[in-house]
N, C-alpha and C positions, 0 to 999 in steps of 0.2 A: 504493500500500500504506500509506503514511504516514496516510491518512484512513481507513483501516475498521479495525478492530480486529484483532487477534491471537488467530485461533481456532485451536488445539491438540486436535485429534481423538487423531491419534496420535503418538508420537516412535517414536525408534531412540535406543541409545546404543550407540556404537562404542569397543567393549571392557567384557569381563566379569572386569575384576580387580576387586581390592578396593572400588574407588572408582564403576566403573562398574556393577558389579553392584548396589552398594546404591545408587543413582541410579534407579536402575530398578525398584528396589523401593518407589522413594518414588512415583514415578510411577503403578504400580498404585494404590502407598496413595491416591493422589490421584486414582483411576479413569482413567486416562488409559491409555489402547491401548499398550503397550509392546512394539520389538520390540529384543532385546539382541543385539550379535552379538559374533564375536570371530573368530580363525583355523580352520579348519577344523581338525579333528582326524585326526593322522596314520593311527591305529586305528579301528574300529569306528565308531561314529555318527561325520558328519561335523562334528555339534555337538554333538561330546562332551565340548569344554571347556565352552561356556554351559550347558547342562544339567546340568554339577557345578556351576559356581558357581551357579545357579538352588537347585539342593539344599542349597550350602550355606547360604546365605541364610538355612534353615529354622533351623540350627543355631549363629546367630551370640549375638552379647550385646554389646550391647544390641540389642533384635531388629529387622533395621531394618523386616520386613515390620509394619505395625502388625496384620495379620490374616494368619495364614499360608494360608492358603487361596489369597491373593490371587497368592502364586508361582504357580501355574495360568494366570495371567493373561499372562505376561511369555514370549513370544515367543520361541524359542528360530531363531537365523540365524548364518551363516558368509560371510565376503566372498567364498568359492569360488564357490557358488552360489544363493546369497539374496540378492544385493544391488535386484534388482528389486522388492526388498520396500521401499527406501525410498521409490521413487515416491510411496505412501501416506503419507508421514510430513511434518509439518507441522514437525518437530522435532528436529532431529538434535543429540544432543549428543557429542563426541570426549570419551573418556576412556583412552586410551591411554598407553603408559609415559611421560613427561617426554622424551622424544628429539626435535627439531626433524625432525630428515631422517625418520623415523618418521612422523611426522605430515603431514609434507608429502607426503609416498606415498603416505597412506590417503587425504587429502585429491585428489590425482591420480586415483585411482581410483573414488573415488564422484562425482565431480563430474558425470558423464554421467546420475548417479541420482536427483540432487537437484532436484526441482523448481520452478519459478518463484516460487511462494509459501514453501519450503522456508525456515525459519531455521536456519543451521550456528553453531554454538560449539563452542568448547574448552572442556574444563575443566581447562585447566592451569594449576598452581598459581603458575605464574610465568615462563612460556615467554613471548617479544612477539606480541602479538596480531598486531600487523601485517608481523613474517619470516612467523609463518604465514596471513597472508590472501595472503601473496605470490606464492604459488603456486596460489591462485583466479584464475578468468578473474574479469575486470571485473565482469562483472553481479552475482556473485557476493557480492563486497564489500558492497554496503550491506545484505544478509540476513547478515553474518557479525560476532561479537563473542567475547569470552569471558565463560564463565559459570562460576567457583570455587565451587563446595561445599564445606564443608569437613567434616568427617571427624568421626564418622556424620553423614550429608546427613541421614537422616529426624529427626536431635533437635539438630544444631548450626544457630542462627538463620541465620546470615549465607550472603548470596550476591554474591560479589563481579561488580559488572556491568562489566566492560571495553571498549569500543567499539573501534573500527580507525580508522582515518583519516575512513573511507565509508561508517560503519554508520549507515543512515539513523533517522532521529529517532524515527520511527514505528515502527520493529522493537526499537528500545528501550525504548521507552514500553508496547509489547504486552508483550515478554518481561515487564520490571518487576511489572506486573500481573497475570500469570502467574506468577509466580515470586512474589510475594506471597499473591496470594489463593488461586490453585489448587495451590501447595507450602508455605505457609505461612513464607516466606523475610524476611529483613530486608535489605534490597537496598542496598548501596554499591557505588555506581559508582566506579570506579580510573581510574585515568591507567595506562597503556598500560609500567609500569617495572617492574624484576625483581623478584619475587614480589609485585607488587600493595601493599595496606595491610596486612592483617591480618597476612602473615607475614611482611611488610618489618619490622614493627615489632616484631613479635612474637619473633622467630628474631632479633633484635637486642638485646631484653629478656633473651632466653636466653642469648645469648653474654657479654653485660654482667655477667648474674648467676654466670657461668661463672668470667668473668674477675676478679671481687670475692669470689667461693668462694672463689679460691687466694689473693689478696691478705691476703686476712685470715684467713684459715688456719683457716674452715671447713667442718665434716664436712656432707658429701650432707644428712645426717636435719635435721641443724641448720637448713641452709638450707631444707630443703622444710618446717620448723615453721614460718620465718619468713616464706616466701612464699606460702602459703596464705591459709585465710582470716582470716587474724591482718592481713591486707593487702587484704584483699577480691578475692582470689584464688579459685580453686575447691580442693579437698582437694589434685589431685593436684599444686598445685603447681609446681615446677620440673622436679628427676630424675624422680622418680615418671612426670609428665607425659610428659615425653622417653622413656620408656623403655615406654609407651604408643602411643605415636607410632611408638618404630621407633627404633634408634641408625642405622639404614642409613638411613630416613628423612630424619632429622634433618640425617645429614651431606651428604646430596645438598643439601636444602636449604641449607645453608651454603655446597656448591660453587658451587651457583648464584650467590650473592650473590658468594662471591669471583671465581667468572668474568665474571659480567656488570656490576659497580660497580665498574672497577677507582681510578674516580675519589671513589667516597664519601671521605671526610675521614676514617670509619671504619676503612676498607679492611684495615687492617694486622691488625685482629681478624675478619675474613669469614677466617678458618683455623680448619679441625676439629682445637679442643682436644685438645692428647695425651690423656689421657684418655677421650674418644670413640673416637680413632684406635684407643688399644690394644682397646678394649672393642669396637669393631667387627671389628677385626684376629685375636680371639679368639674371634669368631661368636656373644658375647655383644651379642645385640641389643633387649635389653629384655625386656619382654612375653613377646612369640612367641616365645624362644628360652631361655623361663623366667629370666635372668637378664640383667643391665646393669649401672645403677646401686646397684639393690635383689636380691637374690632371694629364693626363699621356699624355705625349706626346714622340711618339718613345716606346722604354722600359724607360724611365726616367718620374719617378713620381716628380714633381715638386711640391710647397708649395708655398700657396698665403702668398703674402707681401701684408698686407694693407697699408702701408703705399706706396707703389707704383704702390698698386692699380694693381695689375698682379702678375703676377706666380715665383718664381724665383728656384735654385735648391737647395736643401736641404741640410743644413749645422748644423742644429742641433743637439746637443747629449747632454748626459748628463757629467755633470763635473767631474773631478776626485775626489771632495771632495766626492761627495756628489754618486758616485760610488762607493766609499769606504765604505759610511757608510751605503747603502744598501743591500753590501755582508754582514754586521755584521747578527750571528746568534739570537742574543738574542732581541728581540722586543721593549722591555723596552728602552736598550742600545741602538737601532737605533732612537726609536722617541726622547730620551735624546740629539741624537746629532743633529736630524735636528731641534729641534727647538733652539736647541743654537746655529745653526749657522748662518754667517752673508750671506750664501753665496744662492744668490736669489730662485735658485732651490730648497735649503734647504725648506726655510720659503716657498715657494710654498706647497711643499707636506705636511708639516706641517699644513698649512691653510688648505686645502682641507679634508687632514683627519680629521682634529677641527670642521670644520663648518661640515663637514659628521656622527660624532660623535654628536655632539650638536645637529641639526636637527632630526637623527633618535630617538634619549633621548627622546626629547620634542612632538614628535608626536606618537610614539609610541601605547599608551594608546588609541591614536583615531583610529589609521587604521590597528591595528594588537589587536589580541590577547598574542602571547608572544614575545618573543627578537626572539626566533626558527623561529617565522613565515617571518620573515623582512630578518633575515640571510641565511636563506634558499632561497627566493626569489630575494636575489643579485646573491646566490651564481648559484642558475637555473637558473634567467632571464637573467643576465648580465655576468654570465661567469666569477665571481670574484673567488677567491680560499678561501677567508673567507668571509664571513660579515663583517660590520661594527660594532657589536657589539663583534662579536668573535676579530674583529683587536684589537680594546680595551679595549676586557680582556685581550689577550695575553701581550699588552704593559705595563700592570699595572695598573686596574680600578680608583685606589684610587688618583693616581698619575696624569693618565692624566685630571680626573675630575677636579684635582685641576688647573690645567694650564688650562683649559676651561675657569675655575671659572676666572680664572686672566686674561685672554684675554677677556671676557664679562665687566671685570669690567674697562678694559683700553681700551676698543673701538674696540679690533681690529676684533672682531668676524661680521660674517655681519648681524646678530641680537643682540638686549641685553636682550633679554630673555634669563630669567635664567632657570640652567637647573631643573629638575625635584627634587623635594627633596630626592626620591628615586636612583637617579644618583649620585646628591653628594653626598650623604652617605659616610663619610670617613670610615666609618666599611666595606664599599661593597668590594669584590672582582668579582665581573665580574656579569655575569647573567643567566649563565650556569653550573649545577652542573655535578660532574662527573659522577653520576649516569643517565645526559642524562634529566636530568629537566631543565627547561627553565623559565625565570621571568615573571611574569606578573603585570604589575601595575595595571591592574584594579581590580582584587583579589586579590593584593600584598601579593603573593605566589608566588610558582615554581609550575610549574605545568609539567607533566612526557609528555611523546609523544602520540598520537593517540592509544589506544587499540582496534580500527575499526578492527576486523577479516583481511582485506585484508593484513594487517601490518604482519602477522604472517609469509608471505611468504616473510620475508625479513629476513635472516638469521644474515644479518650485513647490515642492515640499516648505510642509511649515516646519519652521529653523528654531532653533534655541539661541539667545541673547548673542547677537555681538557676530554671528554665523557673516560669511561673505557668500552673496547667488551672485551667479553668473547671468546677468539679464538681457544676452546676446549680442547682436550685431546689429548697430542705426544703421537704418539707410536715410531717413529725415528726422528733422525734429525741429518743432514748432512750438511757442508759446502753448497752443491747445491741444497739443498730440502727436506722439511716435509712431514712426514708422520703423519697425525691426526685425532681425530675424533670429532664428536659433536651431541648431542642431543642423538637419542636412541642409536648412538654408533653398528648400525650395518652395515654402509657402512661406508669404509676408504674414505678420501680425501687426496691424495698428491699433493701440490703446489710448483712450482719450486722459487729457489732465485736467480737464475743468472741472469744479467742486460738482460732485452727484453723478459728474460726466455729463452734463447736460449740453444739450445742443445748439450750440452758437454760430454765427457765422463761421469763425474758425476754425470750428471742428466739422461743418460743412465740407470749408474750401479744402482740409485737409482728407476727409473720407473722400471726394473725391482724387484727388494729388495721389492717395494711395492706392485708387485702382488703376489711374495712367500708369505706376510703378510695375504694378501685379501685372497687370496686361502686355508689357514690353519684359517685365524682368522675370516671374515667377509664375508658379503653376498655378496659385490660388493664393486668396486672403481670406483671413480672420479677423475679426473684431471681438477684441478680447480686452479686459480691463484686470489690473493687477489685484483691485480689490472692489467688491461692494460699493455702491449697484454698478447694473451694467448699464443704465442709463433711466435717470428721471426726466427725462425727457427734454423738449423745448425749453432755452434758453427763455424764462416769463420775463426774467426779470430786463434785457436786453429788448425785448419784443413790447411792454408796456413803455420803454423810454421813447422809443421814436415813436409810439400813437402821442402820447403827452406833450410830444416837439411838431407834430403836428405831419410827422411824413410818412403819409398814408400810402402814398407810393413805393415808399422803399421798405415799409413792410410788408407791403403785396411781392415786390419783389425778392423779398427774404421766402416767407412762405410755400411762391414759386420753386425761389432757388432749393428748398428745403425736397419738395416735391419731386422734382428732378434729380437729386440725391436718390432719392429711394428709388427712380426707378432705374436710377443709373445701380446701383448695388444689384438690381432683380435682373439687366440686359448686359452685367461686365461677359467679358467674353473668358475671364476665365471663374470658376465657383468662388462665392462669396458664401463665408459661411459665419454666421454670429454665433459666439458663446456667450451665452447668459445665466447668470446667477444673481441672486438679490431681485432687486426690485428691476424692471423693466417698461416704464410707465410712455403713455401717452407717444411721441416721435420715435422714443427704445423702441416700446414697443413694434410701432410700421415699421423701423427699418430691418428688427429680426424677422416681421413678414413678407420685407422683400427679398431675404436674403434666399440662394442657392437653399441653404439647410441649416436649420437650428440646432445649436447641440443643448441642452439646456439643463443644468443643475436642477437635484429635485427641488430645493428648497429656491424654486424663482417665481415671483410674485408679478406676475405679467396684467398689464390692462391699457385700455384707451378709456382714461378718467380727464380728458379736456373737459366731459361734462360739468364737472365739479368746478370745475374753471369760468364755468360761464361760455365755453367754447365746445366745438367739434373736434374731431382726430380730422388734420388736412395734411400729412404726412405720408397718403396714399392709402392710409390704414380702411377708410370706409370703402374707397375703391376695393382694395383685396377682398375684404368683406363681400361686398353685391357681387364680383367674380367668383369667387369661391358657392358662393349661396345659384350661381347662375348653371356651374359646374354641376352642383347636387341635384339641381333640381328635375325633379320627376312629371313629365309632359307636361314641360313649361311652366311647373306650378314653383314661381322664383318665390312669391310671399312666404306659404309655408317655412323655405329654409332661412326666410330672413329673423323670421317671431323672435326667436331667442338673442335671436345675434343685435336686434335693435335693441331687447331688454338689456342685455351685458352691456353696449354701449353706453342708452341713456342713462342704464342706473351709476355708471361709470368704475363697474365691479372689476375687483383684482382677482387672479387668481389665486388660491390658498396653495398653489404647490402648482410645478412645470407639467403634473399630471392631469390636474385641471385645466389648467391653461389649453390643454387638447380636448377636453371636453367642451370648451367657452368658444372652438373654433381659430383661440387666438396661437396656438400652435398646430400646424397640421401634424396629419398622424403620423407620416416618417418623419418629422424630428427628433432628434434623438435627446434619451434623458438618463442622466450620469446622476449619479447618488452621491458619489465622491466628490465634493467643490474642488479640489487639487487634482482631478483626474479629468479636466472639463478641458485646459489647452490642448491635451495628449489626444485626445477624442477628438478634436474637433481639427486639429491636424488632422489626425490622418481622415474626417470624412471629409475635408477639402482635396485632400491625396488621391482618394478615391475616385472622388467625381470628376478630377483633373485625368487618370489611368484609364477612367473608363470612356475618354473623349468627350468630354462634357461640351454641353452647346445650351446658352442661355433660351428660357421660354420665348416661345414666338410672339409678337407684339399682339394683345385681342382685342378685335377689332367687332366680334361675335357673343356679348356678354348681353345675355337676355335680361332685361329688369322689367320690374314690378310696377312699374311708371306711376300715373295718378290715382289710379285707384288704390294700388299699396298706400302710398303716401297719405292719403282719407280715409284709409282704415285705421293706422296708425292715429291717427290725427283726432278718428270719433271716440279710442280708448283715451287718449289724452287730457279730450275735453270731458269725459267723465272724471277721470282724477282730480282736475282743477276743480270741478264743480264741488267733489266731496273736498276740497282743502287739502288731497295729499299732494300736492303741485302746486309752485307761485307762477304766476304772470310768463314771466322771463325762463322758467321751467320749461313750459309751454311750447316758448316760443325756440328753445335751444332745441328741447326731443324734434319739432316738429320740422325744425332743419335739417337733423340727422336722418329723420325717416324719409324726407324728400331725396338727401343724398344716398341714401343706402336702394332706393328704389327710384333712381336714373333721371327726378326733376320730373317737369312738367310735362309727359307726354304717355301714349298709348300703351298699355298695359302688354306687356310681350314685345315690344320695341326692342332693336338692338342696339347697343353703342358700342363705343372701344373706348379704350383707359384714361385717354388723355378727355371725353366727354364729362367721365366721373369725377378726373382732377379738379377739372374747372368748378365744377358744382362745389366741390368740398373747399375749395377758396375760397369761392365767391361769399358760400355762408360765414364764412371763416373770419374774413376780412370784417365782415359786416356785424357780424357776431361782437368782433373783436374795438369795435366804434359805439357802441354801446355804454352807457353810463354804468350800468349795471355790473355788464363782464368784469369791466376794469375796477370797480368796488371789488370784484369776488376776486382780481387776481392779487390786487393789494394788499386785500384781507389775507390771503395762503399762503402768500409772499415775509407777510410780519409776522404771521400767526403756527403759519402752517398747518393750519384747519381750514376746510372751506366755509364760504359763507352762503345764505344759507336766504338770499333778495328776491 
């Protein structure tokens, strides 16, 4: 098995609770045969627990299905009388409660099911891999490991890879590969110790920060201002976070560590906080049980007073000292000043970081392989923007070691273990070299990144602090955008520089300038951006300057020029092909529907939301639309396939994932969708490669696009003036759908009429332009512009 790959037809995942049900939902989302089981149902259908959580699925948030549809797909099974169903399964994952003897029962039971090629894993989040391989027969052992998702599995990076004693090299290496490319995972492999990396370290950051709240005597709101993203944290923070998570959660978590570390140096803080205690003890568990640390009463999130024993409103922030010295650029410079200062917040964050520092040091060595694997798994599991190792090499390795060294040796640290001899190293500068190596104290070396084959499809892999990428080869470069290349150097890639990547004149004249290059120089181009989004669209704020100067001309003339863009992308003569991820709004969006082929990230948020604007999509996007809809339609009946496509427009709807976005019409169906956001240039090379190899010749100009003429546009128009009537639509509402609807079915004329593309452009300018001279639009674009909400005239 170790020599053939790791082919995944179908899984099982064993148990439909929270965890397990949305595992299986990622599974569909990843087209993979899913069959979910759980305990047979005392009542009615025998799988009438998996068939609620299957439903529920439909109705979660964040959603984990990326296309609900796809619930259809997921297998509903009970261990009473479906277990013959694993035989088929290539894949089994346990997602069952945290209970060892639990698990070793179900594992007893299916063992007869599991077949010779069969992979088993756990997903538990901290149970020893090897008490539960121990109750597998022998064979069984090198197909068995643990696999940690963490919570939502469809949108949190990280998959923690556990091995057993026996888990052969090869079932690692497939899983890995698997669990990257076909779930779109960020894979760190653990050491086989209680709750693994991310929430070894993590669930120890939270106790730290727990036990520095009461030290310094502050309130919930205070701290969670301070540990956000004031620290490169995510919004929710600390409590927020916890109370997210679950306080029942949290403190099992905690139990864990206090049951199974009884040796950590730590140990005497692995105790759930009174404060959790009482707050669990009063069925106050967060989230799900509307109150914790926060609750919400009205819109007003309110913050528990322990000391008054109740909620009161939130008055926290952070201080102006210690504000100041968080905007400081330089790392070194920032932690220099909080830990000299007097002022509580200071020495908070300072502590946190210290004992965060010192803890990761000292354990290290046991539950990871290098610094990369610990950083990497704050940075996936917890949503941090650095590690804790990357924080203190940036601040100065040599420097903060020393102040550790000096707080250990004057009490203040909340262990006095010292740190590692390898840490204090006054010679050390950090633990990441820029060539992208990473330390390792148990072979005290550096050791390079994964050379696993699947790595290869990562063109710019995400790096560790201070790492040097090689970002190819200019062939232009402009204030708004590069033109570059890399590797065999026969597809260009241009990526935009303007804030969101939005579309301005110059990033016009230069998407053009890049296909004269493609077309004399190279087989194909890409439109690729290095980071989030691939483009919010239209240049508003550039586009509302000249209406206000009064040159209505050379915004028509921009518009045009915008126009001609897209359909210069749709007729280059050699494949133009977009990579999209992040959001893709309004102009993004038409130009990835002009393009040759989309490759598109799952997690891409695609729409033509000019609505919201006050305006239409004139970026060609309505034209593709009434083409596409002229394309489908069944003896002439163009209306029919417009219904939907006017609702997505006017209601100005995003799609919740690149899977959607094919449902909404706004990707067709061969575009392709990568799971991996790091595997999205590699894709999208070679499908420009492709269509270059396979002789590629851009669409014929259509001059035969049957539309829906006046009548469409009247039908459209009599639903309209119902919604106005009932008050779900203003004036200006109105007046924006009833231009779109005119545009998407061909203007003022005979019902079955045919036009070509450059008829539709016109239309879509015209209202555009006119649209765009309105008192109203330009209120709604100001307002999105300051606000970034629409407004609402």
């Amino acid at each position: 098995m170790s020599n053939s790959p790791l082919r995944i037809r179908k899984a099982a995942v064993l148990g439909a609770g929270v965890m397990g049900a949305q595992i299986a939902a990622h599974l569909v989302n990843a087209g993979v045969d899913t069959v979910l089981f759980d305990l047979p149902a005392k009542d009615g259908d025998a799988n009438g627990i998996v068939l609620k959580a299957i439903d529920n699925l439909k109705k979660l948030s964040p959603a984990p299905l990326a296309d609900k549809t796809r619930a259809g797909a997921i297998v509903p099974a009970n261990y009473g009388s479906d277990l013959e169903l694993l035989k088929g399964c290539d894949l089994i994952i346990e997602a069952i409660a945290e209970k060892l003897d639990w698990k070793r029962d179900l594992y007893a039971k299916i063992a007869p099911y599991v077949t010779e090629n069969a992979v088993l894993a756990s997903n538990t989040s901290g149970l020893s891999i090897n008490s539960l391989a121990d109750v597998l027969s022998e064979h069984l052992h090198e197909r068995f490991c643990g696999v940690h998702f963490f919570n939502p599995p469809r949108y949190m990076h990280l998959a923690e890879l556990i091995p057993c004693a026996k888990t052969s090299p090869g079932v690692l290496a497939g899983l890995e590969a698997f669990l990257t490319t076909t779930l779109g995972k960020g894979v760190v492999y653990a050491k086989d110790t209680p709750n693994f990396i991310g929430n070894r370290i993590g669930v120890f950051s939270i106790l730290s920060t727990v036990h520095h709240t009461d030290a310094f005597k502050l309130g919930y709101d205070t701290v969670d201002a301070l540990t956000g993203p004031a620290i490169g944290h995510p919004k929710s923070a600390t409590y927020r976070t916890a109370d997210v998570v679950g306080l029942d959660t949290m403190g099992h978590v905690i139990k864990t560590m206090d049951d199974t570390l009884p040796n950590d140096p730590w140990h005497d803080y692995f105790k759930t906080p009174a404060v959790l205690a009482a707050l669990i003890a009063k069925g106050a568990l967060g989230q799900k049980t509307g109150a914790g640390f926060f609750r919400k009463v009205g819109k007003d999130i309110l913050v528990l007073d322990p000391a008054k024993a109740d909620y009161v409103a939130q008055t926290g922030k952070v201080s102006e000292e210690v504000a100041a010295i968080l905007k400081l650029k330089n790392p070194a410079e920032k932690f220099a000043k909080l830990r000299a200062s007097s002022d509580p917040q200071a020495q908070f964050l300072w502590s946190i970081h210290r004992d965060l520092f010192h803890y990761s040091a000292v354990h290290l060595a046991d539950i990871a392989d290098t610094a990369r694997d610990i950083d990497f798994a704050m940075r996936w599991g917890y949503g941090w923007q650095l590690g804790p190792f990357e924080t203190w090499q940036a601040a100065g390795w040599a420097q903060v070691a020393q102040w550790i060294n000096e707080d250990i040796a004057t009490g203040k640290t909340m262990s006095s273990t010292p740190l590692p001899a390898w840490a204090a190293d006054p010679k050390r500068i950090g633990v990441h070299t820029p060539d992208g190596a990473s330390y390792s104290p148990a072979q005290d070396k550096y050791l390079p990144r994964s050379s696993q084959p699947v790595y290869a499809r990562q063109i710019f892999p995400q790096t560790t602090i201070g790492a040097k990428v090689d970002r190819g080869t200019t062939v232009f470069e402009t204030d708004d955008a590069r033109l570059w290349t890399i590797g065999a150097g026969d597809i260009a890639v241009i990526s935009f520089k303007s804030k969101m990547h939005t579309l301005g004149p110059g990033v016009i004249d230069a998407v053009n300038r890049a296909i004269d290059e493609a077309e004399k120089n190279f087989k194909g181009l890409v439109i690729w951006q290095d980071s989030e989004p691939f483009s919010a669209g239209a240049d508003l704020a550039g586009a509302v300057a000249l209406l206000q100067s009064g040159k209505v001309a050379d915004f028509e003339a921009f518009v045009d020029r915008f126009q001609q863009t897209s359909m210069r992308i749709k007729h280059s003569l050699v494949p133009v092909v977009t990579a999209v991820r992040g959001l893709a709004l309004g102009g993004g969006c038409e130009f990835q529907m002009h393009s040759a082929r989309t490759v598109a990230a799952l997690e891409s948020y695609i729409g033509l939301v000019e609505a919201g604007v006050g305006l239409l999509p004139a970026g060609g996007g309505l034209k593709e639309l009434a083409l596409r809809a002229s394309r489908r339609a069944i003896e002439g009946d163009v209306f029919t396939q417009l219904k939907n496509t006017f609702q997505t427009v006017a209601m100005a709807r995003v799609s919740a994932s690149a899977l959607e976005a094919k449902e909404l019409g706004l990707l067709r169906q061969d575009d392709v969708v990568v799971f991996h956001a790091d595997e999205l240039l590699y894709v999208a090379l070679n499908e420009a490669r492709a269509l270059a190899e396979s002789g590629y010749r851009p669409p014929l100009y259509d001059r035969q696009i049957t539309v829906a003429g006046d009548v469409g546009t009247a039908t459209f128009k009599a639903s309209l003036v119902n919604m106005l009537e009932g008050r779900f639509i203003s004036e200006h509402d109105l007046d924006i759908a009833s231009r779109i609807a005119d545009t998407l079915c061909g203007g003022q004329i005979e019902r079955g009429s045919q036009v070509d593309e450059q008829w539709l452009l016109d239309l879509e300018r015209k209202h555009f332009v006119a649209l765009a001279q309105t008192q109203k639009t330009q209120e709604r674009i100001v307002a999105t512009l300051k606000t970034g909400k629409p407004l609402r005239n």
